[in-house]
VEXZALUM-486254 format. One record per residue: x, z, y of N, C-alpha, C in turn. Coordinates in steps of 0.2 Angstrom, whole numbers, plus 5000, padded with zeros to 4 digits. Layout:
# VEXZALUM-486254
XZYXZYXZY ...
//
This chain:
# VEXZALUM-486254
601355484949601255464942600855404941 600455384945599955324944600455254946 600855284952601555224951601855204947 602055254942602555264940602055214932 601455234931600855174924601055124928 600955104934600755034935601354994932 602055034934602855004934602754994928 602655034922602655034915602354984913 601654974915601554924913601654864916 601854844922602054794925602754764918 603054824919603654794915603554784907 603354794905603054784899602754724899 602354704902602154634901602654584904 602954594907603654564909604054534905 604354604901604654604895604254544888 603654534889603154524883603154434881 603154414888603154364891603654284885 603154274879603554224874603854154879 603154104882603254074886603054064893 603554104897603254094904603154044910 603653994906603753914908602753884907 602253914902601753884900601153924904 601454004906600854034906600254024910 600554004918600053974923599653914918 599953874913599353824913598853854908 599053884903598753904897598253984899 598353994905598054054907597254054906 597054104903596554094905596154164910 595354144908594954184915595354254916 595554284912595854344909596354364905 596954374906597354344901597454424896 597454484901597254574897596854594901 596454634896596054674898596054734896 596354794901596254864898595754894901 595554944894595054984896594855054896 594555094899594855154899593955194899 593755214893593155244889593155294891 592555364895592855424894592155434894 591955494888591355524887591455604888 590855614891590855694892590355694889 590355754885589855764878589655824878 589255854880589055934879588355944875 588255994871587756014867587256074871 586656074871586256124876586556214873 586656234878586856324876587556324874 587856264876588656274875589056294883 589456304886589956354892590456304890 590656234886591056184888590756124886 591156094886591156014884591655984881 591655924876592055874876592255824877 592855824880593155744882593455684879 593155634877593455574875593555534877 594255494879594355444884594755404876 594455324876594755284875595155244879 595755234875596255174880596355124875 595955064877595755014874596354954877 596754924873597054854879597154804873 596854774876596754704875597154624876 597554584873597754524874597354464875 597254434878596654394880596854314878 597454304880597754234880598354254874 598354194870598654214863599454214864 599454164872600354144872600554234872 600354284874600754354875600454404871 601054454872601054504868601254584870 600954614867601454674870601754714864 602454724866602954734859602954834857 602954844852603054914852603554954856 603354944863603754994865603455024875 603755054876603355084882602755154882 602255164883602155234884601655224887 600955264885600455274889600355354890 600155354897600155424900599555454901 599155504899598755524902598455584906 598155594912598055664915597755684914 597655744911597055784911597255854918 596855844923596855874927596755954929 596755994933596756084933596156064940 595756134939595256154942595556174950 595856164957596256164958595856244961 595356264962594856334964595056364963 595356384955595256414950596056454949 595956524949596656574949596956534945 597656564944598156544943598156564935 597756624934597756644928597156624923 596756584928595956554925596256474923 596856454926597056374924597456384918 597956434919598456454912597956454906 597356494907596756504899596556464902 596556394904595956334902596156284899 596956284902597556234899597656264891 597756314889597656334883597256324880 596656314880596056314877595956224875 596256194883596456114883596656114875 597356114877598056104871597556124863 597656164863597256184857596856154854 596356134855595756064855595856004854 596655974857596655924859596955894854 596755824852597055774848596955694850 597655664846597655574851597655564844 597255514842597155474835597055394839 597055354832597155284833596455284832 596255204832595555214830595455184824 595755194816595855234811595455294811 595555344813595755424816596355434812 597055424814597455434810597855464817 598255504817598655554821599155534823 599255534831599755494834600355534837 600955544836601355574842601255574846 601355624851601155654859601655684862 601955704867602155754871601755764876 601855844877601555864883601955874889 601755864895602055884901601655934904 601655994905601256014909601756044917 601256024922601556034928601456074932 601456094940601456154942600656174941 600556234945599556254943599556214949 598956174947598456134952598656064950 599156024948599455984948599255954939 599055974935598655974928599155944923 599055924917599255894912599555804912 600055804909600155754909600155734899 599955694896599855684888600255604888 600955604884601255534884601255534876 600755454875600855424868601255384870 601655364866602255314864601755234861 601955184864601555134859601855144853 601455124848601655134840601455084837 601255014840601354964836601254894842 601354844840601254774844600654774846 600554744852599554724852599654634853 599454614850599254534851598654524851 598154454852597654454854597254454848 597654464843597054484836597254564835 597654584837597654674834597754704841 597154734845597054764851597354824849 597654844855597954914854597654984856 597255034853596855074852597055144854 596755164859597055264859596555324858 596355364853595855424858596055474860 595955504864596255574867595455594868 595555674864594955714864595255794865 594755834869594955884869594355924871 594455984872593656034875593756064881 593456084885593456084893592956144895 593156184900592656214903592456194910 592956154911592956134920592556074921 592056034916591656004919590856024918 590856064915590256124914590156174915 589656194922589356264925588856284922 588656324918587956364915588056404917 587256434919586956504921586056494918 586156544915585556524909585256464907 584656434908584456354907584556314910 585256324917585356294922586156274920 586156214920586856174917587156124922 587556104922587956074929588456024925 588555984926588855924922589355914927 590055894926590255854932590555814927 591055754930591255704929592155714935 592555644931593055644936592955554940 593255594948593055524951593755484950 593655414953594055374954594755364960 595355374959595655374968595555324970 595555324976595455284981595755224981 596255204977596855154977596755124971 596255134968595955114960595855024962 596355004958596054914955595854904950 595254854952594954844946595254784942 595554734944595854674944596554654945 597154634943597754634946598054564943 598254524946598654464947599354474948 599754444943600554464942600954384948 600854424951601454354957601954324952 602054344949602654274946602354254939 602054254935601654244930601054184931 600654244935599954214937599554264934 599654294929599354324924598854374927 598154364922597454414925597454454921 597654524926597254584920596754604923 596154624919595754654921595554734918 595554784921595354854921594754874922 594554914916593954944915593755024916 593755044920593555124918592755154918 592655154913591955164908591655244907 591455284912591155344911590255354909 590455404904589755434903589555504901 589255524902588955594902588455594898 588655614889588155634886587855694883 587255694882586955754880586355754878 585955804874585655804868584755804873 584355834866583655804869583455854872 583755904870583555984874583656014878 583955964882584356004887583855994893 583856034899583156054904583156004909 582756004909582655944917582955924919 583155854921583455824925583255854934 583655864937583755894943584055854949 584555854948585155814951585455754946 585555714953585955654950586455614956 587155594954587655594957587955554955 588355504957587955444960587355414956 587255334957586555294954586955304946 586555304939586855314935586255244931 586355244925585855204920585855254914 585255244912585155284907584955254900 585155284894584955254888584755324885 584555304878584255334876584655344866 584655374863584855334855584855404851 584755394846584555464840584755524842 584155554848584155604850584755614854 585055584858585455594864585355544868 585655574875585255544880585955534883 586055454887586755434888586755404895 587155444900587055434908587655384909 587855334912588255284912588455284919 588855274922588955284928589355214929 589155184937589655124937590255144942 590855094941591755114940591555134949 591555054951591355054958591155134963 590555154960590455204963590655294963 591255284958591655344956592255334961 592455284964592855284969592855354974 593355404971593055464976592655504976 592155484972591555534970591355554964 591455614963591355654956590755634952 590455614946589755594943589555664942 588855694944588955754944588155744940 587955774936587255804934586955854933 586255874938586255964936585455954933 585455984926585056004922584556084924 583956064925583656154925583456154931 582856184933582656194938582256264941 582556304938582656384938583356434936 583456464940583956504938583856584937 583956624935583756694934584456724936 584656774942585256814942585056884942 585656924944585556984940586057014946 585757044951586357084956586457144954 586957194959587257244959587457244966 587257314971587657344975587757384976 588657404975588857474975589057504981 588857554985589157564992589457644992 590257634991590457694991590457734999 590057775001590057785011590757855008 591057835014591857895016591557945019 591957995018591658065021591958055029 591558075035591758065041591658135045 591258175040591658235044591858285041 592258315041592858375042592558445044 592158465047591758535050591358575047 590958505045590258575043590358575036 590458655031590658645024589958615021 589958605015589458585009588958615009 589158735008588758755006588358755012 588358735019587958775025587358695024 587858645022587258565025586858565016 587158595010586758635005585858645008 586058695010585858735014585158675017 585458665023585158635027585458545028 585458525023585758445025585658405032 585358405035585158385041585958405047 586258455043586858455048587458435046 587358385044587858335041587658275037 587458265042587158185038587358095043 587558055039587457995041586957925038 586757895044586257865041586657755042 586557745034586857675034586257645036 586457575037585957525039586157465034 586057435030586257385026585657335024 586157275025585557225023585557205016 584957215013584857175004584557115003 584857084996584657024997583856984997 583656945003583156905005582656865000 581956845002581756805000582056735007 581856675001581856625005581456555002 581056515007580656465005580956425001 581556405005581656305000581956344994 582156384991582156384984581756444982 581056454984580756494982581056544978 581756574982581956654981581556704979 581656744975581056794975581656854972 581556944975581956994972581557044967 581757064965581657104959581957144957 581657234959582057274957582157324952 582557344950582657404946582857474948 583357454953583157534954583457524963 583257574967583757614974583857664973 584757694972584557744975585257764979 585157824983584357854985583957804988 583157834988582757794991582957794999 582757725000582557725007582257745011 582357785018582257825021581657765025 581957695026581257645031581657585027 581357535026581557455024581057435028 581357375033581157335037581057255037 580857195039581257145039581357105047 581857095048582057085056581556995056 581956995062581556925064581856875061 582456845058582556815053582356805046 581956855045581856855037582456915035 582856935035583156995032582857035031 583057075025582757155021583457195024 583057245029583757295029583357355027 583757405026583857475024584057525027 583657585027584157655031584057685026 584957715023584757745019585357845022 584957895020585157925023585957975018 586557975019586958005016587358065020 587458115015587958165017588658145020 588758185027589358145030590058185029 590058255026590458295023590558295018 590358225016590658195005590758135005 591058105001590758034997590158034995 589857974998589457964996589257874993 588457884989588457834985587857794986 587757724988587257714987587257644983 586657664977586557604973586057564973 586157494973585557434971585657394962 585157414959585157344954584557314955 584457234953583957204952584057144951 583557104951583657014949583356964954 583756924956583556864959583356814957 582756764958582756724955582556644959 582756594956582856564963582456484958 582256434961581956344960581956324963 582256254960582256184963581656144960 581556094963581156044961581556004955 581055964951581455914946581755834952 581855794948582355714952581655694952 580955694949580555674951580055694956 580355754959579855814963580055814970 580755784969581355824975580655774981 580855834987580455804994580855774996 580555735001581155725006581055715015 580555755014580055775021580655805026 581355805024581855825029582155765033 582055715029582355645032581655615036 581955645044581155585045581955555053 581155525056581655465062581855505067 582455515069582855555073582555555081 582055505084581755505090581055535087 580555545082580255585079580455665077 580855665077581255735076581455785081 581555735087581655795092580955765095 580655745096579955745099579455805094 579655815089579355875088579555955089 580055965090580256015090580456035100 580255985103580255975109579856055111 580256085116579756135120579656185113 579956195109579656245104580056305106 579456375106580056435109580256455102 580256435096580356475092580956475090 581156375089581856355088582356355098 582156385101582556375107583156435105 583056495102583856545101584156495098 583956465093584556415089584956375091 584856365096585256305102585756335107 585856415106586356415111586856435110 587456455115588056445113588156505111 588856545109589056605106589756595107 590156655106590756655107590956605104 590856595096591256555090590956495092 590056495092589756415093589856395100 590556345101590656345107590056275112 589556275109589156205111589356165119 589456215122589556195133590556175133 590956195126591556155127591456075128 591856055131591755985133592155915128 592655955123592855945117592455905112 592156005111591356005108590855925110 590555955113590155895117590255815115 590755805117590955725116591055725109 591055775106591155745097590555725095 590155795096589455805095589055725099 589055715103588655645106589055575104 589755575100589855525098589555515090 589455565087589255575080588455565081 588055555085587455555087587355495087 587755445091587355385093587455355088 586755315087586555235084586655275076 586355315075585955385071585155365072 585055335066584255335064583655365064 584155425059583755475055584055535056 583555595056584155675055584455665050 584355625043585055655037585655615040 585355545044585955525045586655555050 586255615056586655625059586955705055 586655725048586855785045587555755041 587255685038587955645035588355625039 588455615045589055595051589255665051 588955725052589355775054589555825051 589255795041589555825036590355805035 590355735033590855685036591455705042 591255705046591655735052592255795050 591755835047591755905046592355915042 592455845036592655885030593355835032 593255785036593855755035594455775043 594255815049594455855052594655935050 594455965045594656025044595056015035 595556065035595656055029595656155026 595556135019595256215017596056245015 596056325018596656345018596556415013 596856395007596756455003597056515003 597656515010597956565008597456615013 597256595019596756615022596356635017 595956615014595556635011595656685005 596256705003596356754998596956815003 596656805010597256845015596756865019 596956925025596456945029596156865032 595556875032595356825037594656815042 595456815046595056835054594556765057 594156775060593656705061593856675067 593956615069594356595075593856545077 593256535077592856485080592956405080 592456375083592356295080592856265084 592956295090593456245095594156265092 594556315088594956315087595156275080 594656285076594556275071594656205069 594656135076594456095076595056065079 595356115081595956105084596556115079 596456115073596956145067596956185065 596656235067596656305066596556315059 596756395054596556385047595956385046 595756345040594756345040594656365033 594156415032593856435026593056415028 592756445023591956405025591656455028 592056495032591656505039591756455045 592456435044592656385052592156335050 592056295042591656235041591156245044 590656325042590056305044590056315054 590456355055590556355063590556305067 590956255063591056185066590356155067 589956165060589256105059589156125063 588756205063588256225069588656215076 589056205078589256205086588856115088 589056085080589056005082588255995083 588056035079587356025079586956035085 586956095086586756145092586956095098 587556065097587556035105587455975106 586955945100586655885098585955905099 585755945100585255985102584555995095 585156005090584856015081584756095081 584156135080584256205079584556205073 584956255072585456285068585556375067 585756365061585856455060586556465054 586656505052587156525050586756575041 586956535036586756585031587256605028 587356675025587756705019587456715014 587856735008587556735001588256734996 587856714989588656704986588556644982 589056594983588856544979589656554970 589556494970590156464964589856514955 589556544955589156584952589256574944 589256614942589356614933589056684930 589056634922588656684919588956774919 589656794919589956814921590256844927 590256914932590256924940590956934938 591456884943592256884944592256954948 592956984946593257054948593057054955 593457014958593157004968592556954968 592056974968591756924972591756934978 591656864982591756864991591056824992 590956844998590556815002590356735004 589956675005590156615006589756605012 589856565017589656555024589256475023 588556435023588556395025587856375032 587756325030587556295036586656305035 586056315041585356305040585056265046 584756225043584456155049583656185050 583356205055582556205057582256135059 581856115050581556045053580956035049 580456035057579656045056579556015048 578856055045578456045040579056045034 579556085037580056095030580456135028 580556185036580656245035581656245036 581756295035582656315032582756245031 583156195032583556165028584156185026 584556185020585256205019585756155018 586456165022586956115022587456155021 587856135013588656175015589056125014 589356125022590056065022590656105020 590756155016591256165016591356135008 590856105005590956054998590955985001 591855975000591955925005591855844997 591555824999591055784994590955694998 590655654996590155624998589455644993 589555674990588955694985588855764989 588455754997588355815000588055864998 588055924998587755974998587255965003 586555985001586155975005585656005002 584756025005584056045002584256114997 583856104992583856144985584556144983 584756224982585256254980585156294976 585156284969585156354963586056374962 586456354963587056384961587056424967 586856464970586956514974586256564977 586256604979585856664981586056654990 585456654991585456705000585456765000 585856795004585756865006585556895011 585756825020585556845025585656795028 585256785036585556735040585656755045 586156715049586156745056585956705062 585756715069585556665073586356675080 586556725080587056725084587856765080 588356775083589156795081589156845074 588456885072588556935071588556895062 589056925058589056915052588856965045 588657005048588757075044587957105047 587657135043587057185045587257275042 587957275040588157345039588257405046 587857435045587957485053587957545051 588257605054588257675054587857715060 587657755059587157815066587657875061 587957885065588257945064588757985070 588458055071588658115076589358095075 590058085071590558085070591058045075 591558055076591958005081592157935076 591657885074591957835070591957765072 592757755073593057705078592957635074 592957605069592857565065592657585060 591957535057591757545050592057505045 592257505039592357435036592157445031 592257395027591757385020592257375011 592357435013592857445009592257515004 592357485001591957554994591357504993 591257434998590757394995590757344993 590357344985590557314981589857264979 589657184979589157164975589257114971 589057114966589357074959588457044959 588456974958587956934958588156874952 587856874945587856844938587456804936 587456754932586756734930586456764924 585856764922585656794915585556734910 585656764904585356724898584856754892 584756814894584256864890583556864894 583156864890582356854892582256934898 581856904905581856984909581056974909 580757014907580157054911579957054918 580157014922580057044929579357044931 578857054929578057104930578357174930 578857174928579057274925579357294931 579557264935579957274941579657284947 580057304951579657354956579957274964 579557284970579657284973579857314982 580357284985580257334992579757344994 579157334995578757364996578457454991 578957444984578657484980579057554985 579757544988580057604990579857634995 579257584999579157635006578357665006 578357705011577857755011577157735010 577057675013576457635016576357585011 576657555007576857525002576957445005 577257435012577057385014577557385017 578157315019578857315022578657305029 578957355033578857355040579057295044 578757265051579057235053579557255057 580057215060580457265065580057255070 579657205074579257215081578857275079 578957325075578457375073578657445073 578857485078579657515076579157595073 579457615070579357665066579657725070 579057745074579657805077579857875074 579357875067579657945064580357935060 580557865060581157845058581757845064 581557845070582057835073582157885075 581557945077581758005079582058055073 582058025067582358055064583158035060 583357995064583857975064584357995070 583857985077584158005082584558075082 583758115077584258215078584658225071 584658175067585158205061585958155064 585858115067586558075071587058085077 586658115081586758135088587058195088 587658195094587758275094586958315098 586758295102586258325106585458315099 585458275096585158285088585358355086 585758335085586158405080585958475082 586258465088585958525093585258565093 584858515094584158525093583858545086 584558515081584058555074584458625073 584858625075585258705076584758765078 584858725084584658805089583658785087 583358735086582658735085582458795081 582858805075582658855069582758895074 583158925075583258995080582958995087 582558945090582258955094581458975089 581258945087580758935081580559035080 581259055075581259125076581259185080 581559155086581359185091580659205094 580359145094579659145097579159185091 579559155084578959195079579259265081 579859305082579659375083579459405089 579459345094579159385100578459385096 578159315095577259335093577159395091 577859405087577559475079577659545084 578159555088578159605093577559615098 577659565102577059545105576259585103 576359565096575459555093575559655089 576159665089576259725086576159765091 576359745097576359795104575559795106 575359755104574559735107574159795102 574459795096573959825091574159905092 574859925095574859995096574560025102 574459975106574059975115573260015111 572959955106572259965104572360035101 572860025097572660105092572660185097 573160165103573260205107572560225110 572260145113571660175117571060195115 571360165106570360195103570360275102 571260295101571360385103570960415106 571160375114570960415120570360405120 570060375117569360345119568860405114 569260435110568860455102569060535107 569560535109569660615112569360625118 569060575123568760585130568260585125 567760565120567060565117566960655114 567460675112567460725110567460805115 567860775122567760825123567260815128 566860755130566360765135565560775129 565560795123565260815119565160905121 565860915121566060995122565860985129 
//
C-alpha cells in the first residue's frame, strides 16, 4: 500500500505538470511540500485516546498544480497481539468515532476498506478540489483509539506509531526535477494532571500551553521506533489464585478420613507471588485458604507454601490479595547498572554467590560451541554492560521471530541452541536465548516468571510471561525482557508487570505434590491466576501479611528446615507414613490396655495379699 501512495502521487504530479519545458529553471528550493500532522490526545482518567492526523500538501512553485483528482489513503493500523475478537471491537469502536473534514470542518466523503485482522484499516478520501500554491489542499482524520493507551490506575502508558524503515523525507522527480519535501509531525498530548512523567521514548521536546503539555517527537527518530510515554510511578494490582487439586485417590472413603483425615491426605507445595527490590514489590493479603501448614522462602527469594488437602475429593485452594509495585520518576531513574564492562567483571570476579548463575542446564546450552562464538562475537569492542545487554538484546530479536501459533498451542520448550537454529520461539525461547548468551559471556543470569501486558480488567486466559534478570553489584536483579522486540528496550524498572518467581536452573514451575498415591504426572490444570490493576482506594495497613499465616509469625528460611513439617508430611504422604498412623493408634491402645490390665492385675495381687495377710493376723491372734 505504501507503493501503491507513492505511484498516486507520482502520477498525479505527472499529470499536473502546466509547463515542463520550464520547470527545472523555475524550480525552486522545494517545489511540494506534504505534510502529515498526527496528535494523540488523551485526557487523565480516560482507557482511550484521540487521533488527529492532518494531511497538509502544499504547492511551492506556482508553475504546478494538483488537479481534483486521485486519492489520499489512510492507515489506521490493528493491534497485531490482540484476539481476533478484541481487533473486531476496537475497529468498531474506530469507525464509529471516526470523521475526515476539510479544514473548514466541513465533511468529506470516505470509503473504507478494512483488511484481514492484523493488517488494519485502510480510510481513501478522494481529492475534492485543485490545490495551487495559493489554496493548499487540507485533510483531517480523527478518530478514538484504545491501542495507543495502557492504564492501570494512575499508571498510563502512551504509545505512538513508528515510521517504516523505507520512510523519505525528500524526493526528487528524475524527469522534472521536481523537490518534494515530506513532513511527518508527531505529538502526544495531554493535560496537567496527569502523573509523573516516568518513561520517555525516544528524545522528545516539550512545550507547555493553557494547561496542556505538548511532547514533540522528531520524524528522524520514529524510524522504527514507537514514541512511547509512561506516566505514574506506582501501580496497585489485585491477584487471585484458584487451585482446584483432583482427587487421587480411590480407597479410603470420606466417612473413615472424616474421621481421621490424615488417611487421606495430600500435601501441595506451591509458589505465591514474591517481593522484589528494583521495583520495590510488596504483597498484601486478604485471605489463604486453607491456612498454610509452613511458608517458607527458598534461596532465590520465592514465597512457597504447603498446603495440606483431602486426597479422596476435590479440593480447593484459595489466594486473594494485592500487589503493589514503583518505579522511579525520568528525573530519579538510576543508572548505577551501566558501569564499564572491565569494571564489571572485576567485581563480580571470584564471587560464590553469582557462580550458580553461570552454569550450563539442559536448555542454557553455554559449552555448545555455536553458543560460544555468538556470545564472544556480541562481546567484543563492548564498552559497557548495557552495551553488551543492547548487542544481545538486538541479536536476540532480530534471530528469533515470535510464533503465535505456539504460543496459543501446546508449548513445549526447546531450548537456546534449537531456538536459534529456527526453532519456534515464544518468550520462553527469547529469554533462554539471552541467558545462554549471557552466561557464556560470563554475565550472571536467571530466569523470572510473572505476568505482564496487564489491564485494568483480568483476560479470561491469563498466561504466564518468561523474561530475563542480570546480577550487577550495587544494583541488585536487573530486569531485561527481549521478547519486546523494540529498540526502545525493555530494560531496569517494570510496573506493567508483577513477579511471581525466579529460577536459577531448567526448573520452571514451583508446583509439587507428596502424595501416598501412584501419580505419574501433575499438571496444572484446575489452576487458575488472574492478576488486574486497581483504581479504587485499598487500605493496605488492613491486610495481613505471610508472616501473619505462620506459627512463629516469621517466614521460615529454607536453610532452616522445619522438621515438625517434614515429618508430618512424610507420615500423612507415604505409604510407610500411612502405616504408621494406622497401626500407631492401635499400637497406642494396645499398650493403654495392657497398662490397664497390667495395673488391674497388680491391684488384684494387693487386694489378694492384704486378705491373707488380715487372715494370718487373725488367726495367729487365736
Amino acid at each position: 500500500m505504501k507503493n501503491r501512495f507513492k505511484n498516486i502521487l507520482l502520477s498525479i504530479i505527472l499529470l499536473s505538470f502546466l509547463a515542463p519545458s520550464t520547470s527545472v529553471v523555475n524550480a525552486q528550493e522545494e517545489d511540494f511540500v506534504i505534510d502529515t500532522n498526527t496528535e494523540v490526545n488523551y485526557s487523565t482518567g480516560d482507557d482511550f485516546a484521540t487521533v488527529t492526523t492532518e494531511y497538509i500538501r502544499r504547492v511551492k512553485n506556482s508553475t504546478y498544480y494538483f488537479p481534483a483528482s486521485g486519492e489520499k489513503i489512510f492507515h489506521i493500523p490493528d493491534i497485531a497481539d490482540n484476539s481476533e475478537e478484541e481487533i473486531r471491537a476496537e475497529r468498531k469502536y474506530k469507525l464509529e468515532s471516526q470523521s475526515v473534514k476539510d479544514s473548514n470542518g466541513n465533511n468529506i466523503n470516505y470509503s473504507i476498506e478494512e483488511n484481514s485482522i492484523g493488517e488494519g484499516i485502510y480510510v481513501t478520501v478522494p481529492n475534492y478540489r485543485t490545490t495551487t500554491s495559493n489554496s493548499p489542499y487540507h485533510i483531517i482524520l480523527e478518530y478514538k483509539t484504545h491501542d495507543y493507551v495502557l492504564k492501570i490506575g494512575d499508571f498510563v502508558n502512551i504509545i505512538g506509531s513508528s515510521l517504516p524503515t523505507d520512510t523519505v523525507f525528500e524526493n526528487t522527480d528524475e524527469q522534472t526535477g521536481t523537490l518534494t519535501i515530506f513532513h511527518y509531525n508527531f505529538t502526544i498530548v495531554v493535560d496537567e494532571d496527569i502523573p509523573t512523567l516516568a518513561k520517555a521514548y525516544p528524545k522528545y521536546k516539550k512545550r507547555e500551553e493553557k494547561g496542556k503539555q505538548y511532547f514533540e517527537f522528531n520524524q528522524a527518530d520514529r524510524i522504527g521506533a514507537s514514541p512511547s510515554l509512561e506516566f505514574g510511578t506506582s501501580v496497585l494490582y489485585k491477584f487471585s489464585l484458584e487451585y482446584t487439586t483432583p482427587q487421587t485417590d480411590n480407597f479410603i472413603p470420606e466417612k473413615y478420613s472424616n474421621l481421621f483425615n490424615a488417611l487421606s491426605t495430600n500435601v501441595y507445595e506451591i509458589s505465591l507471588p514474591r517481593e522484589f527490590a528494583e521495583t520495590n514489590q510488596r504483597v498484601y493479603l486478604e485471605n489463604i485458604s486453607p491456612t498454610p501448614k509452613d511458608i517458607y522462602i527458598d534461596e532465590e527469594g520465592n514465597i512457597l507454601a504447603l498446603f495440606e488437602i483431602p486426597a479422596n475429593k476435590e479440593g480447593k485452594i484459595e489466594i486473594t490479595g494485592y500487589i503493589s509495585v514503583e518505579q522511579d520518576s525520568l528525573e530519579e531513574q538510576s543508572k548505577t547498572f551501566d558501569m564499564a564492562l572491565e569494571d564489571y567483571f572485576a567485581q563480580i570476579k571470584g564471587s560464590e554467590y553469582i557462580r550458580r548463575y553461570l552454569s550450563p542446564t539442559e536448555y542454557w546450552e553455554i559449552n555448545d560451541e555455536y553458543i560460544k562464538q555468538e556470545a564472544k562475537t556480541l562481546l567484543q569492542d563492548q564498552g559497557t554492560l548495557l552495551d553488551v545487554i543492547k548487542a544481545n538484546y538486538k541479536y536476540v530479536n532480530d534471530k528469533l521471530e515470535y510464533d503465535q501459533n505456539k504460543a496459543t498451542s501446546e508449548n513445549t520448550r526447546i531450548g537456546a541452541k534449537e531456538a536459534l537454529l529456527g526453532g519456534p520461539s515464544v518468550c520462553m525461547e527469547y529469554a533462554d536465548v539471552m541467558i545462554s548468551l549471557l552466561r557464556a559471556q560470563g554475565i550472571p543470569s536467571r530466569a523470572a516468571l510473572g505476568y505482564a501486558n496487564l489491564r485494568e480488567i483480568a483476560p479470561d486466559n491469563q498466561v504466564r510471561h518468561q523474561w530475563v534478570q542480570i546480577w550487577v553489584p550495587d544494583y541488585g536483579w536487573l530486569s531485561v525482557d527481549p521478547t519486546f522486540e523494540s529498540s526502545n528496550i525493555k530494560i531496569g524498572q517494570m510496573v506493567d508487570r508483577i513477579l511471581w518467581e525466579v529460577f536459577n536452573d531448567d526448573s520452571l514451575s514451583n508446583i509439587k505434590i507428596y502424595s501416598a498415591n501412584d501419580i505419574v504426572d501433575l499438571t496444572t490444570e484446575g489452576f487458575v491466576v488472574q492478576v488486574y490493576g486497581v483504581t479504587d482506594e485499598v487500605d493496605l495497613e488492613t491486610l495481613k501479611t505471610y508472616s501473619d499465616y505462620t506459627s512463629s509469625g516469621e517466614i521460615r528460611d529454607s536453610q532452616e528446615p522445619n522438621i515438625g513439617s517434614f515429618v508430618g508430611t512424610a507420615l500423612k504422604t507415604t505409604t510407610l507414613g500411612k502405616a504408621i498412623l494406622v497401626t500407631l493408634p492401635i499400637f497406642l491402645v494396645l499398650v493403654a490396655l495392657i497398662a490397664i490390665i497390667s495395673f488391674i492385675s497388680i491391684l488384684i495381687k494387693r487386694q489378694k495379699g492384704e486378705k491373707r495377710e488380715k487372715k494370718h493376723g487373725r488367726e495367729s491372734s487365736n
